[in-house]
C-alpha positions, 0 to 999 in steps of 0.5 A, a space after each residue: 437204884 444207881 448209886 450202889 453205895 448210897 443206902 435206898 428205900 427197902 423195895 429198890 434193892 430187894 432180891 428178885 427173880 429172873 429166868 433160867 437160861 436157855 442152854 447152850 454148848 459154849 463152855 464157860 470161859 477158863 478162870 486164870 485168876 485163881 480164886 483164893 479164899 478171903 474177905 467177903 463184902 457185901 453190898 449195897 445193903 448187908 441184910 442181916 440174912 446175907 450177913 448171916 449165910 455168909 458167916 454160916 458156911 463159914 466166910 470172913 466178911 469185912 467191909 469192902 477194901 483192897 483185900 476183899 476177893 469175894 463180892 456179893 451183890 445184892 441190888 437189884 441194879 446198879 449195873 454202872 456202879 458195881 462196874 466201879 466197884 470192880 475196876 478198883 479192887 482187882 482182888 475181888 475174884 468172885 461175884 455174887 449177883 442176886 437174879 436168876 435171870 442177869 440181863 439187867 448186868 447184860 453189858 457189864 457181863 459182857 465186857 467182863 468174858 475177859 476178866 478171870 472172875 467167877 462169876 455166879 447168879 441166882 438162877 434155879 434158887 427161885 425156882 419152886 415159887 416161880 413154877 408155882 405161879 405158872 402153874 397158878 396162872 395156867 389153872 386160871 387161865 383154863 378155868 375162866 377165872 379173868 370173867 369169872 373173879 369180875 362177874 356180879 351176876 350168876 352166869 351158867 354157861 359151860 365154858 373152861 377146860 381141864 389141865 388134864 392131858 393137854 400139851 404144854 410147851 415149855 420153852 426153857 430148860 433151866 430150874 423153873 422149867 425142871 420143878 414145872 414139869 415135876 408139878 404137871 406129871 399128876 395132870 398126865 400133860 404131855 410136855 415139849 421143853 425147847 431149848 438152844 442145846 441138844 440133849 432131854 431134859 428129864 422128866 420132859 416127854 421130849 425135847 427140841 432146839 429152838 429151831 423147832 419152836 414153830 413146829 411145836 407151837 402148832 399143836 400146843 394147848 399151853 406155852 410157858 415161858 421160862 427162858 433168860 432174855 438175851 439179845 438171841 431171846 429177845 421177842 421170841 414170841 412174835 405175831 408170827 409164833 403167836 399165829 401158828 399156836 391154835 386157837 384158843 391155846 394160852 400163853 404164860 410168860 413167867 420169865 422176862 417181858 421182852 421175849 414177848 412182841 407186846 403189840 403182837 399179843 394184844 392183837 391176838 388176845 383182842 382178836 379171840 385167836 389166844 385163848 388167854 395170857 398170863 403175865 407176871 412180866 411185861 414189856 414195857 414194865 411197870 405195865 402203864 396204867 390204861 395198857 390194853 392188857 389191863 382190859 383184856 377180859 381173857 388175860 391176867 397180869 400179876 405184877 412180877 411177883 411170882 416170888 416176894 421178897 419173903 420168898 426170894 431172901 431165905 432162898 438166896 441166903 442159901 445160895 450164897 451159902 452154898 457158894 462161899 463154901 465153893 469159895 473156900 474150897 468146899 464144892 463147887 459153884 452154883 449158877 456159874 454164868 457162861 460170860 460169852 453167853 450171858 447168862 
C-alpha cells in the first residue's frame, strides 16, 4: 500500500521476508543523535502481537506525536509515506522495519546515511522457515517431484539423485545461509558460501568473496541463493553464471527475484542444460500467468511463501521485543542496517 496511515486489507501489510545480506567491510555509520528511551508508535497497522511484544520487553507505546522517539514500521510498503513520517517527527531515533531483506526502502535508506537514527531490520528473524524451504526445494528438485507430482501414469524409469555428498554453493552469509548449512551437515554436502566480505562462515566447508563465484559455480551440483538484492547484487546470476554451473546442477533462489536474469534462466532450463529451479521469488512478481516458468517440466515455483504470515508475525514480535529492550538501554541492537550499504 502507499498510504501508510490509512487502514488496508490484511494481506497488504502482512509481515514478510527478505534476504540476508551479503557482508561487507564499511562500518555502520556513527549515530550522533543519542537514542533516548521514550514513546513507541506503531504503524500503519498495530496488530495485537506488536502491541503485545512492544509492552512485554517493557516500552510505552503511544499513538504517533511529536514525543515519539521510537518507531515500528510493520507495512510491507510505504516507503514514501514513512519518509513523511520521518520528516515530521524529528524525535523519532530509532526505526523498526519488518523485512529482512529492505530493498523496497532501498532510496529512503539511502537518503537517510545522514540522519542519526538507528535504524533496524528483520534480517535473520525469518531464518528457520526460510531454510526450511530451500531445502524443501532442493530434496524436490533432486527427486523429480515437478514430473513426478503431474504423472497420471506409472512411469518406472531410474532417474533422481541423492543429496548426500553433493556440493552446495550457498551465496549469502547471513541467518538463512548459517541455519542452511546447520540442516545440510546430516547429508555430508560439501558446502562453499560466497559473500562480499573476507573471514569463514562457521560451519561452511570454506568460504569465497564474490569475485570467485564463477569459479565455484563449476563444480557446483546445488547453488542457493540467499543474498539481499542491492543494486551490486542485482542479476547476479546471469547466462554467463548460469553456463559455467554443470550440466544438470540446479538453482534455487529463496531471497530476491532480481539477483536472477529471468530470460537467462528460462533458456537454460529450456535448453536441458539447468537440471532444475526452485523459485519462491521471482522477477517480474507476481509471475504473470502464462510465464514459461509455469511450464517448465524441470522447475517449481512457490509463490514467495517460504515463510506465511503465521510464521513471520511471532517471529518478528520477537524481534522487536528484543529491540525495544536496546532501546531502553538492555542490550544491543539486532539487525542493525548498514545505511552506506543498504542493508
Amino acid at each position: 500500500m502507499t498510504d501508510a496511515a490509512a487502514p488496508a486489507p490484511r494481506a497488504r501489510h502482512r509481515v514478510v521476508r527478505g534476504a540476508p545480506a551479503l557482508e561487507v567491510v564499511v562500518p555502520v555509520p556513527v549515530v550522533s543523535v543519542p537514542v533516548v528511551p521514550g514513546p513507541i508508535a506503531i504503524l500503519p497497522n498495530a496488530e495485537p502481537a506488536f502491541v503485545a511484544a512492544v509492552e512485554r520487553a517493557g516500552g510505552t507505546l503511544a499513538p504517533l506525536s511529536p514525543a515519539t522517539r521510537g518507531l515500528v514500521w510493520t507495512a510491507a510498503s510505504g516507503a514514501d509515506e514513512l519518509a513523511r513520517v520521518l520528516d515530521a517527527h524529528a524525535s523519532i531515533a530509532w526505526v523498526q522495519l519488518p523485512w529482512a531483506g529492505v530493498d523496497a526502502f532501498a532510496s529512503l535508506i539511502a537518503s537517510a546515511a545522514g540522519d542519526g537514527r538507528v535504524w533496524t531490520s528483520a534480517k535473520g528473524a525469518y531464518a528457520q522457515p526460510v531454510a526450511e524451504h530451500a531445502l524443501m526445494l532442493v530434496l524436490a528438485l533432486l527427486r523429480e517431484l515437478p514430473r513426478r507430482v503431474t504423472a497420471t501414469a506409472w512411469h518406472a524409469d531410474e532417474e533422481g539423485r541423492t543429496l548426500y555428498g553433493s556440493h552446495v554453493v550457498i551465496v549469502g552469509a547471513g541467518g538463512i545461509a548459517v541455519e542452511l548449512l546447520r540442516l545440510l551437515e546430516p547429508f555430508g554436502v560439501r558446502t562453499t558460501v560466497v559473500r562480499r566480505s573476507a573471514g569463514a562462515v562457521p560451519g561452511a566447508t570454506r568460504t569465497v568473496q564474490t569475485a570467485q563465484l564463477g569459479d565455484v559455480l563449476a563444480d557446483a551440483d546445488v547453488v542457493v541463493l540467499a543474498a539481499a538484492l542491492t543494486a551490486g547484487s542485482r542479476g547476479l546470476m546471469g547466462a554467463d553464471e548460469l553456463a559455467r554451473m554443470p550440466r544438470g546442477a540446479l538453482l534455487v533462489n529463496v531471497a530476491r527475484g532480481g539477483l536472477v536474469d529471468t530470460d537467462a534462466l528460462v533458456t537454460a532450463l529450456e535448453s536441458g542444460h539447468l537440471g532444475g529451479a526452485g523459485l519462491d521469488v521471482t522477477d517480474p512478481e507476481p509471475l504473470p500467468t502464462g510465464h514459461p516458468l509455469w511450464q517448465a517440466q524441470n522447475c517449481i515455483v512457490t509463490p514467495h511463501v517460504a515463510d506465511t504470515e503465521e510464521m513471520t508475525v511471532p517471529l518478528f514480535a520477537e524481534r522487536i521485543s528484543s529491540n525495544v529492550r536496546a532501546f531502553l538501554g538492555d542490550g544491543d541492537f539486532e539487525g542493525r542496517i548498514d545505511l552506506l550499504a543498504g542493508y
